[in-house]
C-alpha positions as CSV (number, residue, x, y, z in Angstrom):
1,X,0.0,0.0,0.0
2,X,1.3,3.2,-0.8
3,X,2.6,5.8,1.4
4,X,-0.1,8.9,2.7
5,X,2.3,10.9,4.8
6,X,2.8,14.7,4.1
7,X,5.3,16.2,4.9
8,X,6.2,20.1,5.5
9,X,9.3,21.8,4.4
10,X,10.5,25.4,4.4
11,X,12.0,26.7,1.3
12,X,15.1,29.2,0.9
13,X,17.0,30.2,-2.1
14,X,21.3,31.0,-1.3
15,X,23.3,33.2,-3.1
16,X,23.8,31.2,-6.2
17,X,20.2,30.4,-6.8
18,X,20.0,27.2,-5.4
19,X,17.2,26.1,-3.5
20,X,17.2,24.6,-0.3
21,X,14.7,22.4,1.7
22,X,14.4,21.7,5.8
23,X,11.9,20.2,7.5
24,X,9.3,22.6,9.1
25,X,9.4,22.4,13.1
26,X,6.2,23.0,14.8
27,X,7.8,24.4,17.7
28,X,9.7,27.0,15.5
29,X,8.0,30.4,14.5
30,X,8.4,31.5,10.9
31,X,8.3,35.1,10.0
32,X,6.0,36.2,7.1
33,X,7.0,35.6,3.5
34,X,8.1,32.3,4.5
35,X,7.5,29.8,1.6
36,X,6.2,26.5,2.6
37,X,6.3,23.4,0.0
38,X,4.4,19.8,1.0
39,X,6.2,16.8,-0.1
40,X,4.8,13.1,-0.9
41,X,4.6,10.4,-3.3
42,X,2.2,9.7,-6.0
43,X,2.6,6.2,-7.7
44,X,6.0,5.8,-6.1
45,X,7.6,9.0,-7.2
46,X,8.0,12.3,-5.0
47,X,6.1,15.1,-5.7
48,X,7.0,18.7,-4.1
49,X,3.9,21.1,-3.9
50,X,4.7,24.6,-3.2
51,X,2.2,27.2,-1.1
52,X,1.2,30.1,-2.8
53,X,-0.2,32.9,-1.2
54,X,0.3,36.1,1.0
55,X,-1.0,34.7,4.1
56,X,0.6,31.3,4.2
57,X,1.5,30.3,8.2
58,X,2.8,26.7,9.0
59,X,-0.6,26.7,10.8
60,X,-2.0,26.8,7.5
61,X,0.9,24.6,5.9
62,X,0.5,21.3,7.9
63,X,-3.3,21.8,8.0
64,X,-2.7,21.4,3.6
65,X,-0.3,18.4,4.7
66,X,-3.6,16.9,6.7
67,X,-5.7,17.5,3.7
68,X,-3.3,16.6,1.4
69,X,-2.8,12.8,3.5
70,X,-6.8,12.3,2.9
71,X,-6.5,13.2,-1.1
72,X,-3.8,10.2,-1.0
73,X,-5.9,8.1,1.0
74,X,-9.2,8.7,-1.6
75,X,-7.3,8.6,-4.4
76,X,-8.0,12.3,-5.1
77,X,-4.3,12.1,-6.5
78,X,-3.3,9.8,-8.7
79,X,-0.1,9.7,-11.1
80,X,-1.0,12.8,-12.8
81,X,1.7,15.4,-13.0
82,X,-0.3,18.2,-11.5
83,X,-1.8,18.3,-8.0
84,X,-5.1,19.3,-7.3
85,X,-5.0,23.4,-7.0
86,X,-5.2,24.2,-3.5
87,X,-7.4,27.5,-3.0
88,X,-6.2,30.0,-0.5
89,X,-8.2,31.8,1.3
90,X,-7.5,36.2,0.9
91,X,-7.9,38.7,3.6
92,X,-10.8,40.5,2.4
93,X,-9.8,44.5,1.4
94,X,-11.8,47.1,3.4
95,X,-13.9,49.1,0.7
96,X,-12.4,52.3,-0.1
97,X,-14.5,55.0,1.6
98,X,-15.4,58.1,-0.9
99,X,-15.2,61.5,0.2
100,X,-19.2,62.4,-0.2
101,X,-19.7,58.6,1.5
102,X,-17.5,59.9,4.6
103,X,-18.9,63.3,4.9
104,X,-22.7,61.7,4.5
105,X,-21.6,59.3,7.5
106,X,-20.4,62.0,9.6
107,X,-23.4,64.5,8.9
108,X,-25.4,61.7,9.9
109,X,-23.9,61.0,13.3
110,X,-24.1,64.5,14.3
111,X,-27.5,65.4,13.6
112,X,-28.2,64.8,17.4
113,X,-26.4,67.6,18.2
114,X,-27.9,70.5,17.9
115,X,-30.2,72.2,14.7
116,X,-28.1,75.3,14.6
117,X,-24.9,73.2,15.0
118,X,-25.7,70.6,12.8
119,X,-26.5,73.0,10.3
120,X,-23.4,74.9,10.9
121,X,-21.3,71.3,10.5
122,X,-23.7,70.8,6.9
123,X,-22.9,74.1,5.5
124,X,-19.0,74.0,6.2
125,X,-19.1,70.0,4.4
126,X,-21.0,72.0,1.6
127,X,-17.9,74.5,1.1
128,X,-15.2,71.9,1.9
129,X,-16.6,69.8,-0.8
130,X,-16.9,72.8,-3.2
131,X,-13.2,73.3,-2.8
132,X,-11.9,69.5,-2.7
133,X,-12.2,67.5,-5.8
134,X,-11.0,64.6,-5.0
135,X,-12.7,61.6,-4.8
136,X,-11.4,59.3,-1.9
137,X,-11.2,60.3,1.8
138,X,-8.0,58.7,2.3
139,X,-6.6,60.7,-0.8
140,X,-7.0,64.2,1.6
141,X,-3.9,65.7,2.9
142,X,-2.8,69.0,4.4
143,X,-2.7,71.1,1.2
144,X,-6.5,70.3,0.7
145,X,-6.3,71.8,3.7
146,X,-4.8,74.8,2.9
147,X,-6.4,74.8,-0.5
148,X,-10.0,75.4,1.8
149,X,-8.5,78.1,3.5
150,X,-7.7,79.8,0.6
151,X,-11.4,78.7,-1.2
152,X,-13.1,80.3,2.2
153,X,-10.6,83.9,2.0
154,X,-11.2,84.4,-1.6
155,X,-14.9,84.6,0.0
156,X,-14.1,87.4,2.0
157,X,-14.0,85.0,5.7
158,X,-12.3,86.4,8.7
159,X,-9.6,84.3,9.9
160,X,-11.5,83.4,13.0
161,X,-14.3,81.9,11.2
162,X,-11.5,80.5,8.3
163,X,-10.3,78.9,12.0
164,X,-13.6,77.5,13.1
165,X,-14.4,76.1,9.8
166,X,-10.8,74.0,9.2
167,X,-11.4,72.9,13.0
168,X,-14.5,71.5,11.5
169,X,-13.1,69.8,8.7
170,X,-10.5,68.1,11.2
171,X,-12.8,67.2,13.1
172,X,-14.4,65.0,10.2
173,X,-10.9,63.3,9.8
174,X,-10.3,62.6,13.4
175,X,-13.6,60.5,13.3
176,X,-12.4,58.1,10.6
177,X,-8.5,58.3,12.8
178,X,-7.0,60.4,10.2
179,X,-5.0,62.0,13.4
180,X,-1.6,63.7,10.8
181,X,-3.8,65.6,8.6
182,X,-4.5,69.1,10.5
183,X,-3.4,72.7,10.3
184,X,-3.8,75.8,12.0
185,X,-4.8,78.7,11.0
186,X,-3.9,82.2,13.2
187,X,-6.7,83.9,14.4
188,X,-6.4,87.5,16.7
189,X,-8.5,87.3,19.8
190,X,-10.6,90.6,19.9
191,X,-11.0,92.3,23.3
192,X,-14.9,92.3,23.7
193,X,-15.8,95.5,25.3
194,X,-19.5,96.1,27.1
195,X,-21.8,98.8,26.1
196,X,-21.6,102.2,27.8
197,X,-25.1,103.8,29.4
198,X,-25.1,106.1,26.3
199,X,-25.1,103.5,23.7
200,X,-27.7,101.5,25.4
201,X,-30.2,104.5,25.6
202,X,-29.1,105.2,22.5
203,X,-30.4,101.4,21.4
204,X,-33.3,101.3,23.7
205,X,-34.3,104.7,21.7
206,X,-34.9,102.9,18.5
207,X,-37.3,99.4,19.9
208,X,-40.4,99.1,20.4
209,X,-41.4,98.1,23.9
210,X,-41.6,94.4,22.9
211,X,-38.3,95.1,21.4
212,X,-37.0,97.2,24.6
213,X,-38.2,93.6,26.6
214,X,-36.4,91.3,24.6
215,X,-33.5,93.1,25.3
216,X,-34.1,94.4,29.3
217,X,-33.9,90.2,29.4
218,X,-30.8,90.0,27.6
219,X,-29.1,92.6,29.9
220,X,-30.4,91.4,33.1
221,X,-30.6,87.4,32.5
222,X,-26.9,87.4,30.7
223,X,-28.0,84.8,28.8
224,X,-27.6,83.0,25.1
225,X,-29.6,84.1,22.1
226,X,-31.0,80.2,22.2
227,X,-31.6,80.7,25.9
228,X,-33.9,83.5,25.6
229,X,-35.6,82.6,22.0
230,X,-36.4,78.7,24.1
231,X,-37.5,80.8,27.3
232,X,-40.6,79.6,28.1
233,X,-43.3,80.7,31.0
234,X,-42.9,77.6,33.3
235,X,-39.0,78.6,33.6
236,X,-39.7,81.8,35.6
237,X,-40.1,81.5,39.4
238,X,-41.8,84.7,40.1
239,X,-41.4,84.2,44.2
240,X,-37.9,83.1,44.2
241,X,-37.1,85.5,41.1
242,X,-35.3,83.2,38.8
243,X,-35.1,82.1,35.3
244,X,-34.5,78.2,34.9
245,X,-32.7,77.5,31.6
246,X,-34.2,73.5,31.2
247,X,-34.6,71.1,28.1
248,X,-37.2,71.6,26.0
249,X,-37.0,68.8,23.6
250,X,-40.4,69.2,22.0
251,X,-38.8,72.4,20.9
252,X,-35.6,70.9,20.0
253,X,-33.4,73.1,22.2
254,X,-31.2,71.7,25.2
255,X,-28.7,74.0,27.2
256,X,-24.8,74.2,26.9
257,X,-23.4,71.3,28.3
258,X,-26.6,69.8,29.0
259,X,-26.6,71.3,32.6
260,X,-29.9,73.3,33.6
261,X,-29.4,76.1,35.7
262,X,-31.2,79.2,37.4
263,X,-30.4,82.8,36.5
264,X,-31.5,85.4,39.4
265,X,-33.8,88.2,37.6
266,X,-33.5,92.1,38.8
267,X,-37.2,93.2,40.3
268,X,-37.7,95.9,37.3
269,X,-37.6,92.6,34.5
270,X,-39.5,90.7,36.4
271,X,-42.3,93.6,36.7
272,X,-42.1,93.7,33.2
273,X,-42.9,90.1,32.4
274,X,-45.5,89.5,35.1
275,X,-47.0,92.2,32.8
276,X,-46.1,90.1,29.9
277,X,-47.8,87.3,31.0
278,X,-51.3,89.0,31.9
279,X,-51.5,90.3,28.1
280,X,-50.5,86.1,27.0
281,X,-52.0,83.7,28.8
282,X,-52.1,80.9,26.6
283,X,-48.6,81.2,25.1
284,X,-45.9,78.7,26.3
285,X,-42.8,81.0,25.0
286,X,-41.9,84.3,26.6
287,X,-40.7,85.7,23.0
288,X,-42.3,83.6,19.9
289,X,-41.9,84.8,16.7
290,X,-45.0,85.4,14.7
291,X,-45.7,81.7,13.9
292,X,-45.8,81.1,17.6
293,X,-42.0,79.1,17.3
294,X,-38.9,80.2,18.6
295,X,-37.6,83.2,17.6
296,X,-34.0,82.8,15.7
297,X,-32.8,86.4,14.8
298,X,-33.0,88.5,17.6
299,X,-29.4,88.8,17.4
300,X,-29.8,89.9,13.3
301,X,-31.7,92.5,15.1
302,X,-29.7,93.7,17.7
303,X,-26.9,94.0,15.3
304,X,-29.3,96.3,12.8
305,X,-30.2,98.9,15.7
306,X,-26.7,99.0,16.7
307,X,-25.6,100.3,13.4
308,X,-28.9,102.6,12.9
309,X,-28.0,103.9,16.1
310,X,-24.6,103.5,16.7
311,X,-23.2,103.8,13.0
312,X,-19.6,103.8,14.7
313,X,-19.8,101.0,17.4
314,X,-17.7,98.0,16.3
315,X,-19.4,96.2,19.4
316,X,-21.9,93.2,18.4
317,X,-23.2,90.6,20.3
318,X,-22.6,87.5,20.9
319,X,-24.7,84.2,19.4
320,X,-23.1,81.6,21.6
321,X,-22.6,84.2,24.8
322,X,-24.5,87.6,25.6
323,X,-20.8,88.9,27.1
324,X,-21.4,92.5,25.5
325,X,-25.0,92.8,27.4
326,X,-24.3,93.5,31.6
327,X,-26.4,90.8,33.8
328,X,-27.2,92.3,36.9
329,X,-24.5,92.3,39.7
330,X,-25.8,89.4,41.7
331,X,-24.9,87.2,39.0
332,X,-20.9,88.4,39.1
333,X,-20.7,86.1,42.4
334,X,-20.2,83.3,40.5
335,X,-21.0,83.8,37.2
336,X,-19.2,81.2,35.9
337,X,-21.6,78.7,37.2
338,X,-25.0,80.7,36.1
339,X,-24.6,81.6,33.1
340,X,-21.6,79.2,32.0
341,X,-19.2,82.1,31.2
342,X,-15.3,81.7,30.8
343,X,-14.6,85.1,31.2
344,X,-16.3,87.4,33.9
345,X,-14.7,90.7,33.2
346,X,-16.3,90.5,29.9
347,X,-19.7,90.2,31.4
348,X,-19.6,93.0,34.1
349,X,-17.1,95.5,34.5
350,X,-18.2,95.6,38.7
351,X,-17.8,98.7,40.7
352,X,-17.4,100.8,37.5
353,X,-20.1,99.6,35.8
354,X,-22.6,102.2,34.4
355,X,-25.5,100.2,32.6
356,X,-29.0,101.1,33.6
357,X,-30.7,97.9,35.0
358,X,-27.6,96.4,36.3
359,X,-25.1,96.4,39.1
360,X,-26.5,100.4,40.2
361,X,-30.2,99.1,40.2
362,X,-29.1,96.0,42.6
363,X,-27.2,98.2,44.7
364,X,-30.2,100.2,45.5
């Protein structure tokens, strides 16, 4: 009866070209790249089958020897010159990831955050995408990088926003690990200053007294545009003269951080809305617009009376923080905490302070 044993061997070529044969050791460990050939006998005459492929271990090699043993043993081999072709199994290759696939992804994953943010994330993608031709995420390096600064200045951008919307961009290829491909762009920090007593008169002089409300809340709440424009009736303690900044999901707004907090409210705002609330008894916002939603561009507003008024003012406030409009003094104790402020000499300039409404109307 013929023989069914299979063998292993390792295979190396020498200097001259010769090859070379050893018998594989199973306690041995074999880089990769290693070639491994099977050797037995067919009708009494040794045959020498070499391994092909890029992921050939001896693992792999003498569990070929055990299936080559049971081809002997069936007679799946016979005399013929050739062996049976043994298929070896390939690693499969990740799809490559297009650029518009990526940046659909990532828009999709951040559409929790929130609608103005979101938005903000979808319109920067729009622009980077305008300026970006290429086709494969993986192809993007730092000059696309630079080649979107210069798309975005040719627009007429400041360099802080140019700044925001690279950070952006970055951030989109940080979430598929793409940690070497960043640049940054210098920005100058502008000192923020707050508004005298004469410029606020002079603003109060041009609103309306809804208008002149909106804004007494601004100044005496310190808080965000989205803060105010979610404000709703429920959030103001009227006997322990607070404003509660809380989730409102069915309205799709939720606070910075997701921390709620209370705001303290100077006596002459509250007075105001109590007599608010008497003329709208039904409404659940303090300040809808006209389709009874949030209002959105109170701060497009603002900016307008500020240059009607005050054609010379550089001053403008705020979206994310209300640090050009003075909350009342009480709030300066920590302010950090109420109205989630980094910098509390931007909100109130304390004892030298001259807005109407705020630290001169506590102190009396």
């Amino acid at each position: 009866m013929a023989t069914s044993t299979v063998s292993v061997y390792t295979r190396t070529t020498d200097a001259n070209g010769k090859r070379r044969y050893e018998l594989a050791d199973h306690r041995t460990s074999y880089p990769m790249g290693t070639i491994f050939c099977l050797r037995y006998e067919v009708g009494g005459r040794r045959k020498w089958e070499t391994l092909t492929g890029s992921m050939i271990t001896l693992k792999y090699a003498l569990a070929r020897a055990k299936m080559r043993e049971s081809d002997l043993l069936t007679g799946a081999i016979n005399d013929a010159k050739t062996a049976p072709v043994v298929p070896v199994p390939q690693p499969e290759k990740p799809a490559r990831l297009t650029l518009d696939q990526a940046i659909d992804r990532y828009l999709r994953n951040a559409s929790t955050k929130s609608p103005r943010t979101f938005h903000g994330y979808t319109y920067t993608m729009k622009q980077f995408r305008e300026s970006c031709a290429k086709q494969f995420l993986d192809e993007i390096n730092k000059q696309d990088l630079y080649d979107f600064v210069t798309y975005l200045r040719v627009r007429g951008l400041g360099d802080r926003t140019i700044h925001n919307r690279v950070e952006e961009v970055v951030g989109l290829l940080r979430h598929y690990d793409i940690m070497n491909v960043t640049i940054r762009v210098k920005h100058t920090e502008k000192k923020i200053s707050a508004y005298t007593r004469e410029e606020l008169r002079s603003l109060f002089a041009v609103c309306d007294a809804e208008d002149r409300l909106v804004f007494e809340f601004f100044l005496g709440s310190g808080c965000r545009e989205s803060e105010v424009s979610h404000a709703c009736w429920e959030d103001i303690n009227f006997e322990a003269k607070t404003y509660t900044v809380r989730e409102h999901l069915e309205l799709g707004f939720q606070p910075k951080d997701r921390e709620e907090r209370e705001v303290p409210l100077p006596d002459a705002l509250l007075a105001s809305l109590r007599q608010r609330r008497q003329t709208y008894t039904d409404a659940k916002l303090i300040f809808p617009n006209k389709q009874g939603r949030p209002e959105g561009h109170f701060i497009e507003f603002f900016s307008t009376c500020c240059l009607l008024q005050i054609p010379n003012s550089a001053l403008a406030l705020s979206r994310k923080s209300s640090k050009l409009l003075s909350p009342i003094s009480s709030l300066i104790v920590d302010s950090r905490l109420l109205l989630k402020h980094a910098d509390v000499t931007s909100i109130c300039p304390g004892q030298s302070c001259s807005h109407p409404g705020c630290c001169e109307s506590s102190r009396t």
